[in-house]
Backbone as JSON, one array per atom type, in Angstrom:
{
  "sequence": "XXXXXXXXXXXXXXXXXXXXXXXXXXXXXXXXXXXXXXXXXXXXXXXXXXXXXXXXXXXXXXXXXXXXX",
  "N": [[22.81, 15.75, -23.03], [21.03, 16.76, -20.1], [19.64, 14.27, -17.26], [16.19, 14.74, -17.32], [15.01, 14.18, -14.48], [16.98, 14.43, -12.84], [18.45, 16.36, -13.4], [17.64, 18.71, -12.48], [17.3, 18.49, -9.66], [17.78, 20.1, -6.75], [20.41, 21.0, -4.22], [22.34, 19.51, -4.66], [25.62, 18.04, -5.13], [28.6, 19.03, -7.1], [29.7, 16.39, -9.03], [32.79, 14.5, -9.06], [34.54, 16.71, -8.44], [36.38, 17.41, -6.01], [39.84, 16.31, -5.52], [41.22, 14.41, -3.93], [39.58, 12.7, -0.65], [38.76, 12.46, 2.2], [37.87, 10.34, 4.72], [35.57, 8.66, 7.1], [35.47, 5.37, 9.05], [32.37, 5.12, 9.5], [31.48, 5.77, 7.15], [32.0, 4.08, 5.32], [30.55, 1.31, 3.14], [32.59, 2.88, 0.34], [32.02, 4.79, -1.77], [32.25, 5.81, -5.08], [31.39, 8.45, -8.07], [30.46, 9.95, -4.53], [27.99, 10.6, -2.06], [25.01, 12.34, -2.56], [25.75, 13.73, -4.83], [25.61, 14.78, -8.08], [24.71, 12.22, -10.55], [23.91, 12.28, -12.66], [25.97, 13.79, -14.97], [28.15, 12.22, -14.5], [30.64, 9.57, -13.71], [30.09, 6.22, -14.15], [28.78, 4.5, -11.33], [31.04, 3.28, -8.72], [32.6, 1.24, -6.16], [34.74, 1.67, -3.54], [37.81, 0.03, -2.45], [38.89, 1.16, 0.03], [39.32, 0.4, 3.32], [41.24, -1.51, 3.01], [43.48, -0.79, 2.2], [44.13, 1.48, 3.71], [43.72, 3.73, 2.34], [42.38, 4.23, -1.57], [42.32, 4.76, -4.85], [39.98, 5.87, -7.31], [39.37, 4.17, -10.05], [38.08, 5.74, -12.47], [38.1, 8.63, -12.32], [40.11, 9.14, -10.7], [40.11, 10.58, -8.52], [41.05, 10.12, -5.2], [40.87, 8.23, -2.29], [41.39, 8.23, 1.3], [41.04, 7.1, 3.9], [40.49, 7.83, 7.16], [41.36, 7.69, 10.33]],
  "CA": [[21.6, 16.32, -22.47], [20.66, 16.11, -18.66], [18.71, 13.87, -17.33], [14.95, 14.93, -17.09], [14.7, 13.36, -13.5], [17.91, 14.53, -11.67], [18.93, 17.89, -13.66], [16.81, 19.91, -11.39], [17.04, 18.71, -8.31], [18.34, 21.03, -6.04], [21.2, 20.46, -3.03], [23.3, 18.02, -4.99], [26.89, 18.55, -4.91], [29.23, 18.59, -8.58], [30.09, 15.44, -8.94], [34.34, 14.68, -8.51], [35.1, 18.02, -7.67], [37.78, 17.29, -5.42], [40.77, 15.28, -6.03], [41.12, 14.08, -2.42], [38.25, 12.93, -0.13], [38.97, 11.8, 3.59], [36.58, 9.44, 4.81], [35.77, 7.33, 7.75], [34.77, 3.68, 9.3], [30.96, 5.68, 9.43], [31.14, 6.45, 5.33], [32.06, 2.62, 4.91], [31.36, 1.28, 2.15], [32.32, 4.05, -0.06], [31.59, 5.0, -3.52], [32.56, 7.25, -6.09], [31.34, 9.4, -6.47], [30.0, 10.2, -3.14], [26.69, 10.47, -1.52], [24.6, 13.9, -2.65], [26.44, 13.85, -5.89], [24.3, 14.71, -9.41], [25.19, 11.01, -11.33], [23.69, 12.84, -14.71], [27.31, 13.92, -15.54], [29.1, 11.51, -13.83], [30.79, 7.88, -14.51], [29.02, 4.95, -12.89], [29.23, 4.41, -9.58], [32.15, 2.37, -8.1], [32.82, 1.08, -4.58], [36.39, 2.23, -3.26], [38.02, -0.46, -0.96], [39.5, 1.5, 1.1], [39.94, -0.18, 4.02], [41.89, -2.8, 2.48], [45.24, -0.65, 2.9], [43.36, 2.65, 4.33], [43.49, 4.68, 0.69], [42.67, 3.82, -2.72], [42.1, 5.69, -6.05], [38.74, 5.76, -8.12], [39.39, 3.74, -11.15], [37.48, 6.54, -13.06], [38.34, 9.6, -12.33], [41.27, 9.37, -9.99], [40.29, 10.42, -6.99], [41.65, 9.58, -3.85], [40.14, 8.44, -1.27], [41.63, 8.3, 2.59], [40.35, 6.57, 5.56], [41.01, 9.09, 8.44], [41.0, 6.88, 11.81]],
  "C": [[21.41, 15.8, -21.05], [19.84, 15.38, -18.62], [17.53, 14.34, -16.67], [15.02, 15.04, -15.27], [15.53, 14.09, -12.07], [18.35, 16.41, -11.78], [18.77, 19.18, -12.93], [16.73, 19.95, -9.99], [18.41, 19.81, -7.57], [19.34, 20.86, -4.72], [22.35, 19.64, -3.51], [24.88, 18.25, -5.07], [27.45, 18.33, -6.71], [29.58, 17.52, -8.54], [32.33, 15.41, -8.95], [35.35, 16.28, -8.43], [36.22, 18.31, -6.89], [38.09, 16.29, -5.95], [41.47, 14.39, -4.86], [40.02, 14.15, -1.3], [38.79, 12.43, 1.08], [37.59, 11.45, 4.23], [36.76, 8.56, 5.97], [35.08, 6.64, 7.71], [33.11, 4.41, 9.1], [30.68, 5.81, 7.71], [31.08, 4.61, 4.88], [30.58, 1.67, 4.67], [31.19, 2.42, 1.05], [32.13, 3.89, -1.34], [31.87, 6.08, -4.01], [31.33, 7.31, -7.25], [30.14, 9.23, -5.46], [28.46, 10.53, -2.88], [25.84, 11.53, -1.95], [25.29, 14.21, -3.69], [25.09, 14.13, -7.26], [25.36, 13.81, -10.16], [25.19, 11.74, -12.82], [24.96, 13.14, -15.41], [28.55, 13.42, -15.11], [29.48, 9.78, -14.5], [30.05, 7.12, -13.54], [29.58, 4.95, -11.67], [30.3, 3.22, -8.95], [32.5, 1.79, -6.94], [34.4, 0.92, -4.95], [36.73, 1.45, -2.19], [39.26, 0.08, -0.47], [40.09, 1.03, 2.63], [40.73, -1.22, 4.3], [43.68, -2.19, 2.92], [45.06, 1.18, 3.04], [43.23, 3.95, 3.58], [43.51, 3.87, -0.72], [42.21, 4.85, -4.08], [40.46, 4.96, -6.85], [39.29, 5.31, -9.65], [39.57, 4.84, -12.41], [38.09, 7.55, -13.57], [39.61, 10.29, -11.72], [41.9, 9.69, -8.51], [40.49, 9.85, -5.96], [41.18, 9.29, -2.95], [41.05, 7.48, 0.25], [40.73, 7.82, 3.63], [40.76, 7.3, 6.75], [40.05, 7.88, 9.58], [40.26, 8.12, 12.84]]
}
């Protein structure tokens, strides 16, 4: 069941939707998923260190995430 709170709001993006995200130093530090996301059907939220070797994968779900200089 959704949750009450979030189900409705309006603007929010699907949550991991893509399977590749490119991201820069401005997004830092990142999170899966991503910013404008609806959590209600999503896994918890994660921080992605990415700039450790300038891509890493989401535990979770798999996604990719890219540091674009």
């Amino acid at each position: 069941m959704p949750n009450p709170h979030t189900a409705t709001q309006s603007g929010l993006d699907t949550p991991n939707k893509q399977s590749r995200y490119e991201v820069t130093r401005d997004d830092l530090p990142v999170h899966c998923p991503m910013r404008g996301t609806s959590l209600w059907n999503s896994h918890p939220q994660v921080y992605i260190p990415v700039e450790d070797h300038g891509s890493a994968k989401c535990p979770y779900c798999g996604a990719e995430y890219v540091l674009k200089d």
